[in-house]
PASEBA-1860 file (N, C-alpha, C; in nm, 3 decimals):
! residues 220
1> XXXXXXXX> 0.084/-0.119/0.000/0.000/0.000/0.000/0.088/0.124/0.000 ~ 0.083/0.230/-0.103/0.130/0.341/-0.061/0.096/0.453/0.023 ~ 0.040/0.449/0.111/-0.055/0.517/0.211/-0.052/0.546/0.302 ~ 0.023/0.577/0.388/0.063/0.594/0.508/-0.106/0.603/0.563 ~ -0.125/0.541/0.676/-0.309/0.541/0.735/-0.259/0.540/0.899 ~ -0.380/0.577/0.972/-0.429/0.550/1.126/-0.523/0.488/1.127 ~ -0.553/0.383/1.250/-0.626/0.339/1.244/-0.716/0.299/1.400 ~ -0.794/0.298/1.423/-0.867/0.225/1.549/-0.990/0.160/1.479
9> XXXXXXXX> -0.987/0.058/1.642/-1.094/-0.030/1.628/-1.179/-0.045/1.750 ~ -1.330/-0.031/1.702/-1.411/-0.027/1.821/-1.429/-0.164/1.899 ~ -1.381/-0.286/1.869/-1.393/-0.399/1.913/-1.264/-0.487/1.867 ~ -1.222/-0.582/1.872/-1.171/-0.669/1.835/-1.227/-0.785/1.681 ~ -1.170/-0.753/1.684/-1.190/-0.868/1.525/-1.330/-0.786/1.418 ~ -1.303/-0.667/1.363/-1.419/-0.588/1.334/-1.441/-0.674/1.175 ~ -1.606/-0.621/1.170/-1.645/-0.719/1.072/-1.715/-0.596/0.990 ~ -1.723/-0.456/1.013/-1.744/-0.379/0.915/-1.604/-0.265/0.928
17> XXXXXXXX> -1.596/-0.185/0.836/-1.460/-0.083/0.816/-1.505/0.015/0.756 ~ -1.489/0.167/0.833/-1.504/0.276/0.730/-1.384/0.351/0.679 ~ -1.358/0.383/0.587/-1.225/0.461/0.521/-1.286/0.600/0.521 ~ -1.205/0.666/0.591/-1.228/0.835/0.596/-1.136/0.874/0.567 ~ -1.161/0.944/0.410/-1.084/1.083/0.359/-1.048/1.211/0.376 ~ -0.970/1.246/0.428/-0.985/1.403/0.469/-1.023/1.506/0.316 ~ -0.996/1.655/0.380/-0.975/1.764/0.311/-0.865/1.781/0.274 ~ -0.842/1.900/0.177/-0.750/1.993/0.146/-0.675/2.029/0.274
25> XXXXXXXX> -0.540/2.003/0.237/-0.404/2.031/0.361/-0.425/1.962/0.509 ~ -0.533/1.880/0.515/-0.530/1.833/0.646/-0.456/1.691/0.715 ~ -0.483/1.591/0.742/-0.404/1.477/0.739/-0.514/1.384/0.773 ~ -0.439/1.206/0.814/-0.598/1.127/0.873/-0.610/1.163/1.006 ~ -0.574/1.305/1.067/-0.589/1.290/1.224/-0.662/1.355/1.217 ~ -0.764/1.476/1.137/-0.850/1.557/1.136/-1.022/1.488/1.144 ~ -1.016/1.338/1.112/-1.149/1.332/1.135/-1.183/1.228/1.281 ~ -1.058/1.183/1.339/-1.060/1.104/1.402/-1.169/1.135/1.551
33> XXXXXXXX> -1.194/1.247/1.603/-1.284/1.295/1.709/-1.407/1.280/1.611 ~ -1.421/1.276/1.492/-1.576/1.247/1.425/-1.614/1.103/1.444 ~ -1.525/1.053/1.385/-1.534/0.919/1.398/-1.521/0.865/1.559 ~ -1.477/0.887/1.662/-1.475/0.860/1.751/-1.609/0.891/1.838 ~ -1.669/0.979/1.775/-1.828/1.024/1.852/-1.925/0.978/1.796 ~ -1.905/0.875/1.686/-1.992/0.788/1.622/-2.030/0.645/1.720 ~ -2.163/0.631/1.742/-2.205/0.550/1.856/-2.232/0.412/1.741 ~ -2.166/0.329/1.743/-2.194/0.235/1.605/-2.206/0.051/1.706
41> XXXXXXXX> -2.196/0.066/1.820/-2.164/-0.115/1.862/-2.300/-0.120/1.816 ~ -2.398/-0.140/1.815/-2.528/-0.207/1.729/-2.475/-0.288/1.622 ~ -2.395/-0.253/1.544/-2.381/-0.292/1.459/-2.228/-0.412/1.438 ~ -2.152/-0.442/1.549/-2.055/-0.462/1.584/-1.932/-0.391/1.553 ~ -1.810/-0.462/1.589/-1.705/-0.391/1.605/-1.626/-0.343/1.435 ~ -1.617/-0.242/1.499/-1.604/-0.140/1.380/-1.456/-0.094/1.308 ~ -1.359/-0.122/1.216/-1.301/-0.045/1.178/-1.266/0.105/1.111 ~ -1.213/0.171/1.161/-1.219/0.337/1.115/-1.040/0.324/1.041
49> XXXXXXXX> -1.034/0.369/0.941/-0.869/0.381/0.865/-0.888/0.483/0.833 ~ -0.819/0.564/0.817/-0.763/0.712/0.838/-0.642/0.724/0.756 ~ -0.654/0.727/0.613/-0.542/0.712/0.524/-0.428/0.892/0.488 ~ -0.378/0.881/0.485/-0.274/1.037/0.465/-0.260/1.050/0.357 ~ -0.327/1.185/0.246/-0.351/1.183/0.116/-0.167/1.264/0.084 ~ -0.143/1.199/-0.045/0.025/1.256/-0.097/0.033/1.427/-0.044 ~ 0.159/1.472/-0.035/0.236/1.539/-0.088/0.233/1.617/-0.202 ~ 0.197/1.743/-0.211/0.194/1.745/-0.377/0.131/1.905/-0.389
57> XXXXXXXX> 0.217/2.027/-0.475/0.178/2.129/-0.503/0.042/2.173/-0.587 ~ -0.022/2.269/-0.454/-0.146/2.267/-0.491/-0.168/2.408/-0.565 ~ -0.176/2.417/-0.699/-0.188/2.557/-0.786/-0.300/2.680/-0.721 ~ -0.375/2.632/-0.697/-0.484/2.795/-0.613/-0.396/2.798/-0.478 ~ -0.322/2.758/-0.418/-0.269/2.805/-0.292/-0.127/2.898/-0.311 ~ -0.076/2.890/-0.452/0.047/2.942/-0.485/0.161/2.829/-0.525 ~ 0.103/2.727/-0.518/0.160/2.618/-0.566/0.304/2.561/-0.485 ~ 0.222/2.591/-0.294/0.245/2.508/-0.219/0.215/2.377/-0.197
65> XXXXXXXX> 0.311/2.278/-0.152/0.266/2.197/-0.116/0.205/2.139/0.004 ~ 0.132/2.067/-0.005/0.060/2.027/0.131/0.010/1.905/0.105 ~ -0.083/1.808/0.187/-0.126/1.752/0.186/-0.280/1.726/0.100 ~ -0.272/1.631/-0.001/-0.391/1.681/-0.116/-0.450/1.536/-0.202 ~ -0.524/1.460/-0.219/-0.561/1.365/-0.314/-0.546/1.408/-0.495 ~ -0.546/1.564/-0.501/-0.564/1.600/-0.623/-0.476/1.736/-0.623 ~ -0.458/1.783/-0.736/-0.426/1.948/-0.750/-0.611/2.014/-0.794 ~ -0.595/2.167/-0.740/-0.664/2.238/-0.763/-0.651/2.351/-0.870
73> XXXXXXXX> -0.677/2.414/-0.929/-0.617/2.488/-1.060/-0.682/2.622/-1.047 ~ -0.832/2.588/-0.982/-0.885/2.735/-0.994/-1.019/2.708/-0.941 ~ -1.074/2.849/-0.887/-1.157/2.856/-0.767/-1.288/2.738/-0.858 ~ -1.338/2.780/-0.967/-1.429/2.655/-1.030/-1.430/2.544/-1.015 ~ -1.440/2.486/-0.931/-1.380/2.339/-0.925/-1.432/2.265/-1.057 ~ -1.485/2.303/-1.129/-1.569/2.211/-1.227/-1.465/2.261/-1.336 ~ -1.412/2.356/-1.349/-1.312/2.375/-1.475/-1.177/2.323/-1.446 ~ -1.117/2.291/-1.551/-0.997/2.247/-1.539/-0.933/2.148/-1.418
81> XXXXXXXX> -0.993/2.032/-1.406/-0.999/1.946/-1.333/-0.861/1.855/-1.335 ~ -0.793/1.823/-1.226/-0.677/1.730/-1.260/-0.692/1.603/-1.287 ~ -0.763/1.581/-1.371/-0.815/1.439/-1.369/-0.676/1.360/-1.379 ~ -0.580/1.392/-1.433/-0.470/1.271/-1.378/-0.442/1.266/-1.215 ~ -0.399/1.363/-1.156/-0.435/1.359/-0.976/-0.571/1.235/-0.918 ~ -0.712/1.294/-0.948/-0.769/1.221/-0.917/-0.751/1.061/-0.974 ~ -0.729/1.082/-1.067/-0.721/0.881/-1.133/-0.627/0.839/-1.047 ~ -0.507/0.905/-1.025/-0.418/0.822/-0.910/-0.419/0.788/-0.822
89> XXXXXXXX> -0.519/0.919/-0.724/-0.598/0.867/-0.598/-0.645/0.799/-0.593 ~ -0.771/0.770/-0.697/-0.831/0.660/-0.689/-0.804/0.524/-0.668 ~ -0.649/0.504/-0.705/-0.616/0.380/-0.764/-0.528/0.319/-0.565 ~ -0.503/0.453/-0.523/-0.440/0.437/-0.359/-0.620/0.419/-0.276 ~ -0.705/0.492/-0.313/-0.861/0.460/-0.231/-0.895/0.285/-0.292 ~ -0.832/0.260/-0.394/-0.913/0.096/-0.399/-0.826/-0.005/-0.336 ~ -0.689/0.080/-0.310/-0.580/0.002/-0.250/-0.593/-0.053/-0.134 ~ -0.704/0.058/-0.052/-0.746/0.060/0.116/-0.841/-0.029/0.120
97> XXXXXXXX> -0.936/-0.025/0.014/-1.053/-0.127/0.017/-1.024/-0.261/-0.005 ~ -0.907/-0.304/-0.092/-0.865/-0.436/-0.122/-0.788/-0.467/-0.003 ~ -0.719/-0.353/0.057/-0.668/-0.420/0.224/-0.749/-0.452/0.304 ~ -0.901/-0.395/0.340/-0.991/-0.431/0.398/-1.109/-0.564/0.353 ~ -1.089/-0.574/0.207/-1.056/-0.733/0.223/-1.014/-0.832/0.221 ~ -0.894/-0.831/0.198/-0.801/-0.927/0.243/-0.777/-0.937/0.396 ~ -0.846/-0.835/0.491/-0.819/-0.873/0.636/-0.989/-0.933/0.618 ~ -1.050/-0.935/0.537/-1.206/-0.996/0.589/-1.292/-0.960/0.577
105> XXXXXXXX> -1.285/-0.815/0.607/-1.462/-0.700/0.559/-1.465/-0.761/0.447 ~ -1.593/-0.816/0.409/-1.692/-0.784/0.289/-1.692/-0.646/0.256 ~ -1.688/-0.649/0.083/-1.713/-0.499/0.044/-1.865/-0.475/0.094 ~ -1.955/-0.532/0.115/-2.113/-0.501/0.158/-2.073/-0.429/0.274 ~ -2.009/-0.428/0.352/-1.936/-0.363/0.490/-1.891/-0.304/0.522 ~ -1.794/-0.243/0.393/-1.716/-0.113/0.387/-1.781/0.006/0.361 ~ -1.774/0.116/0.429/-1.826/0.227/0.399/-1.732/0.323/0.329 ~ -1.711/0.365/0.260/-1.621/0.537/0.202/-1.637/0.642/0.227
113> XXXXXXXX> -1.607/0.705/0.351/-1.657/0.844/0.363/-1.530/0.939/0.335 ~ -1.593/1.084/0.320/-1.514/1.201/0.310/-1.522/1.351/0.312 ~ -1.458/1.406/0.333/-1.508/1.547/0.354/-1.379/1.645/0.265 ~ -1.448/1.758/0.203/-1.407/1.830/0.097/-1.361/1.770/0.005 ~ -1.267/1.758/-0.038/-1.168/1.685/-0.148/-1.165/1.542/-0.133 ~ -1.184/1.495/0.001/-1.203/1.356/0.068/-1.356/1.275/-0.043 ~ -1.422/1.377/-0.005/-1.592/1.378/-0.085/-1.557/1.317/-0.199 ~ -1.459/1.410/-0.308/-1.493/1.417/-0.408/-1.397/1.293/-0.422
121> XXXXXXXX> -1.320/1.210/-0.359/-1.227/1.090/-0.427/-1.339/0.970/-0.356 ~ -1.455/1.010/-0.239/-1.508/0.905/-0.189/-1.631/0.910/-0.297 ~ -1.655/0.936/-0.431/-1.783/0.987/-0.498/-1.713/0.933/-0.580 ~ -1.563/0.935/-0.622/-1.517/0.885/-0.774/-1.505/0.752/-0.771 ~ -1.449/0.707/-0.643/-1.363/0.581/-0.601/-1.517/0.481/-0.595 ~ -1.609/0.524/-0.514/-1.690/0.409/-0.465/-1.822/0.396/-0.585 ~ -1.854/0.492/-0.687/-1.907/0.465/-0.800/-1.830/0.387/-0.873 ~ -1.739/0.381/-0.906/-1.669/0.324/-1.031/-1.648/0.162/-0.949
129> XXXXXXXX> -1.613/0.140/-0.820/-1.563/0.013/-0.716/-1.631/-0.113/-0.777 ~ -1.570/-0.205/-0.853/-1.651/-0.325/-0.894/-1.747/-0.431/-0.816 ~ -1.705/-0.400/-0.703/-1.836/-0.443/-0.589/-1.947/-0.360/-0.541 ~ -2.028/-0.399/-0.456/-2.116/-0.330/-0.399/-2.067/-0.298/-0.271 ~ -2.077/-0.186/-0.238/-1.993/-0.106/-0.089/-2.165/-0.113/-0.028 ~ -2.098/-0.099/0.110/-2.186/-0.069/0.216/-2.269/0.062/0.179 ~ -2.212/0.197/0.147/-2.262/0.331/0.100/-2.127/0.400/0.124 ~ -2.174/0.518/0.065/-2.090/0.612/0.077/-2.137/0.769/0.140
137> XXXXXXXX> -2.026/0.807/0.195/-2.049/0.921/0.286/-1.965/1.070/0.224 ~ -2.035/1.128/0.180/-2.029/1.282/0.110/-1.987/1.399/0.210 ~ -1.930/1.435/0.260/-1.957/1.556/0.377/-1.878/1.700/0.314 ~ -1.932/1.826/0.236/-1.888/1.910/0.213/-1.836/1.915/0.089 ~ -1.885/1.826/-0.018/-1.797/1.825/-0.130/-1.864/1.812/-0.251 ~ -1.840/1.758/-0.335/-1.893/1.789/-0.483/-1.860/1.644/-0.523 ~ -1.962/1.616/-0.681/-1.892/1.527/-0.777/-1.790/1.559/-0.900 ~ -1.666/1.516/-0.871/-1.549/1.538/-1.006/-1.594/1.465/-1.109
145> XXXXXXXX> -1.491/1.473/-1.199/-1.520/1.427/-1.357/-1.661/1.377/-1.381 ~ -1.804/1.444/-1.334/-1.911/1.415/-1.327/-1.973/1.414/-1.510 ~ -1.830/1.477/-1.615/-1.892/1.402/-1.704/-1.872/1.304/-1.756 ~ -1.822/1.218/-1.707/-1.752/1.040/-1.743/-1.829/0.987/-1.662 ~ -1.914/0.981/-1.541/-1.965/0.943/-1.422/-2.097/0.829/-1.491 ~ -2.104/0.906/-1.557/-2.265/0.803/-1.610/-2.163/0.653/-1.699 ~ -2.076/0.700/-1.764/-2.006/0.609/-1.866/-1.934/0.454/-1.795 ~ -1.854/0.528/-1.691/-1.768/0.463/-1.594/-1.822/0.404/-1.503
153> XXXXXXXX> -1.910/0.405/-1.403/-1.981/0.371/-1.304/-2.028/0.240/-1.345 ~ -1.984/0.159/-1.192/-2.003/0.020/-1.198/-2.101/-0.019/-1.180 ~ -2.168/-0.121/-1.238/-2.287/-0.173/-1.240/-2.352/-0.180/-1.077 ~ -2.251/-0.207/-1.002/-2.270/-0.265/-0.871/-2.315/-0.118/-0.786 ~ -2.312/-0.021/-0.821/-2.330/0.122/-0.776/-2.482/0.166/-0.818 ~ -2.579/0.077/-0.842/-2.711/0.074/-0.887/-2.747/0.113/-0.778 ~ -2.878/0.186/-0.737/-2.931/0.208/-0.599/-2.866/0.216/-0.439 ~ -2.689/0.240/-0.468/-2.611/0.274/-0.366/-2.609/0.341/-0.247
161> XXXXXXXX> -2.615/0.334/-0.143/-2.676/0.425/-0.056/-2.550/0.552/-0.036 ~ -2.639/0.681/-0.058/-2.539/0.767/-0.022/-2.585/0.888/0.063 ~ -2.482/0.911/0.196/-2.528/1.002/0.264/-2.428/1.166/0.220 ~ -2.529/1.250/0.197/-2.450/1.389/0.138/-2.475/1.482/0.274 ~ -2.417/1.541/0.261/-2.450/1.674/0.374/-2.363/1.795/0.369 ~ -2.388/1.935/0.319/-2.318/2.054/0.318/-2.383/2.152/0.403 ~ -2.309/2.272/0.402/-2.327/2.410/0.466/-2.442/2.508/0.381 ~ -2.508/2.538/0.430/-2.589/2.667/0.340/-2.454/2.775/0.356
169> XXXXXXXX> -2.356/2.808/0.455/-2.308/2.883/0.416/-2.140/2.880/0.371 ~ -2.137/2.750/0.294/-2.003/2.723/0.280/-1.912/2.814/0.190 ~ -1.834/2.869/0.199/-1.777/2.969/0.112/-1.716/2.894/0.022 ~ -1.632/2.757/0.064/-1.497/2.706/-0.039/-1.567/2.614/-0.121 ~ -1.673/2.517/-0.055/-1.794/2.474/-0.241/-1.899/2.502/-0.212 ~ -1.975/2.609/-0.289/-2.119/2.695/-0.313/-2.203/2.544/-0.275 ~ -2.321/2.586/-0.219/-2.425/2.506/-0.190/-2.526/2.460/-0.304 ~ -2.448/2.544/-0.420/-2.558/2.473/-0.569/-2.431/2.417/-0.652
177> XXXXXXXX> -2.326/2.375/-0.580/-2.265/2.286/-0.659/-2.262/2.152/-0.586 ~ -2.296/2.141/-0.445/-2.328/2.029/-0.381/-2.450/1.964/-0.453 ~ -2.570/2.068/-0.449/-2.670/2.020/-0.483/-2.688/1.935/-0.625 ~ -2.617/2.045/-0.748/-2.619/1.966/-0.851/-2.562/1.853/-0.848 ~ -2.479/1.835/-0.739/-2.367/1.690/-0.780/-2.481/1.555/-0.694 ~ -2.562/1.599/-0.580/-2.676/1.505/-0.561/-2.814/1.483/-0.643 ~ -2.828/1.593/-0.733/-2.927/1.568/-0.837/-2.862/1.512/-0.939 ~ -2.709/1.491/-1.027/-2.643/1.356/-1.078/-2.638/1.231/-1.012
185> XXXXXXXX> -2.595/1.205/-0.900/-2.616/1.110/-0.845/-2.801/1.054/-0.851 ~ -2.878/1.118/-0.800/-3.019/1.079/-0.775/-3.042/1.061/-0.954 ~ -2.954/1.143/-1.064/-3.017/1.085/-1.221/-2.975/0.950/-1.231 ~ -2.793/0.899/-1.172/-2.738/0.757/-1.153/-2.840/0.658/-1.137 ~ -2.937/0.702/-1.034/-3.037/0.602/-0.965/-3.003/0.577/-0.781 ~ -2.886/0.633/-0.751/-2.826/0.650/-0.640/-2.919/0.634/-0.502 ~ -2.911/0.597/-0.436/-3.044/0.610/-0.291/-2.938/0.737/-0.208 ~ -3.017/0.875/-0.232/-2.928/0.977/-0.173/-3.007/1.007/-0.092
193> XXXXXXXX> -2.925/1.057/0.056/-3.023/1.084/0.168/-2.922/1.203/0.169 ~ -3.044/1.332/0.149/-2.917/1.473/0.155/-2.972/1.572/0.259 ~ -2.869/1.670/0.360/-2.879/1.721/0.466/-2.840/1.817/0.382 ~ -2.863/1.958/0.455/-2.861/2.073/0.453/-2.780/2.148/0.609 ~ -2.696/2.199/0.641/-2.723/2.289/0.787/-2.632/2.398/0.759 ~ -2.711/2.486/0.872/-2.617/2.617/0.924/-2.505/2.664/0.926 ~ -2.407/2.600/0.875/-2.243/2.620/0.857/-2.199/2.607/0.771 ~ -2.054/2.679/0.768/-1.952/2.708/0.696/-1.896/2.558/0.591
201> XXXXXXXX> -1.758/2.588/0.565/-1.683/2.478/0.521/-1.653/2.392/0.669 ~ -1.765/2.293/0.694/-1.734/2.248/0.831/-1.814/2.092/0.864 ~ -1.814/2.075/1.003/-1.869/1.993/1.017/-1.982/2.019/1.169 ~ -2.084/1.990/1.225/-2.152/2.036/1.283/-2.231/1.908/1.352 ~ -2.270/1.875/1.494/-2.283/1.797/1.587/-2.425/1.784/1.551 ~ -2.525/1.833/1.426/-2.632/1.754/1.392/-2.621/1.647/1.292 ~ -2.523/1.712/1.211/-2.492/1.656/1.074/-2.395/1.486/1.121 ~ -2.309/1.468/1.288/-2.284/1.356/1.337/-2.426/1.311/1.374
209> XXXXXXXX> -2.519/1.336/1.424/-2.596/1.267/1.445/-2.672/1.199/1.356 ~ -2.687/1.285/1.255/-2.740/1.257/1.152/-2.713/1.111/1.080 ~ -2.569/1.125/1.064/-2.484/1.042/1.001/-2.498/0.907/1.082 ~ -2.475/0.927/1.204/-2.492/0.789/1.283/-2.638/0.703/1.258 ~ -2.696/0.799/1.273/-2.826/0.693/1.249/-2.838/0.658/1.135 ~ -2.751/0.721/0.978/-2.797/0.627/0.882/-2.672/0.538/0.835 ~ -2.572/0.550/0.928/-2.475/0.428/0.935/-2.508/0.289/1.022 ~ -2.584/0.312/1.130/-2.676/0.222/1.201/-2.742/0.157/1.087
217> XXXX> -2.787/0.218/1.010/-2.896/0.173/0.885/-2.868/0.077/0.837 ~ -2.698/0.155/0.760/-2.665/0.038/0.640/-2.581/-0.037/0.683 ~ -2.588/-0.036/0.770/-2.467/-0.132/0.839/-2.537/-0.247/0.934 ~ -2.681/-0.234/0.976/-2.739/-0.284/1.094/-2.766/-0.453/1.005
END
């Protein structure tokens, strides 16, 4: 695996696994208090992996480097897309899922979640995934190369469960580019369950609650 990851486990010998993607410049230690306030034994013991996205100069920041799944080029996220960045990510996000089963999760078990840039490799990675995933988890982000999405997308991504959730007042992705990217998904055929709340580029203690109960769901 090229991936440097963190990891905990809510039990011993876990028989479901979620992969959480971060954001832009952050690392896998940024979601770990999310995931840790997730109330999930109903469902048994749980893996959380926490993978560390490359190294790599990001063009809208001045073409620092930081921590990133993709390059960014310009405030549009829909123009000028790195689609070579993302294809490579992708290929390290199926890397995590084939480690999670070769330790045993069923892909029916695995979840993909992510937030900002995390979103958009957990939206590329788990549509296209030749199995059927548990669902996937959207938090703050958009769909990339959403015009190959209908072409590429694996059969097994038919009626997928997906949980979305953004900011009405997110400054870094507009709230009608979330939206359009869950009205593509819902044209896919997608089972999208989409939240709305009060905040920024963030995350917010309804939007965990939220989330828990429909990970209870697909996981129960």
């Amino acid at each position: 695996m090229s991936l440097d990851t963190l990891e905990f486990e809510t039990a011993p010998n876990p028989t479901a696994s979620v992969i959480v993607l971060h954001g832009l410049g952050a690392d896998g230690n940024d979601f770990v208090p999310i995931a840790e306030a997730l109330a999930l034994d109903a469902v048994g013991p749980v893996r959380f992996v926490f993978p560390h996205a490359p190294v790599r100069p990001v063009t809208i920041n001045g073409g620092m480097s930081m921590r990133a799944w993709y390059d960014i080029r310009q405030a549009d996220l829909g123009r000028q897309e790195d689609e070579g960045g993302l294809r490579e990510s992708l290929l390290d996000v199926e890397a995590l899922i084939a480690n999670e089963r070769a330790r045993g999760v069923a892909a029916s078990r695995i979840v993909l979640m992510g937030f900002s840039q995390g979103c958009a490799m957990t939206l590329l990675t788990g549509l296209r995934h030749a199995e059927r995933l548990a669902g996937l988890v959207g938090l703050s982000g958009y769909l990339p190369l959403a015009d190959t999405t209908a072409a590429e997308r694996s059969n097994a991504s038919a009626g997928l469960p997906i949980f979305l959730a953004h900011g009405r007042a997110d400054p870094v992705i507009p709230l009608a580019r979330a939206s359009a990217s869950r009205e593509a998904l819902q044209a896919l055929g997608c089972d999208v369950e989409w939240h709305e709340y009060p905040m920024p580029h963030s995350v917010c203690p309804q939007e965990v609650a939220d989330l828990n109960r429909w990970m209870l769901r697909i996981l129960g």
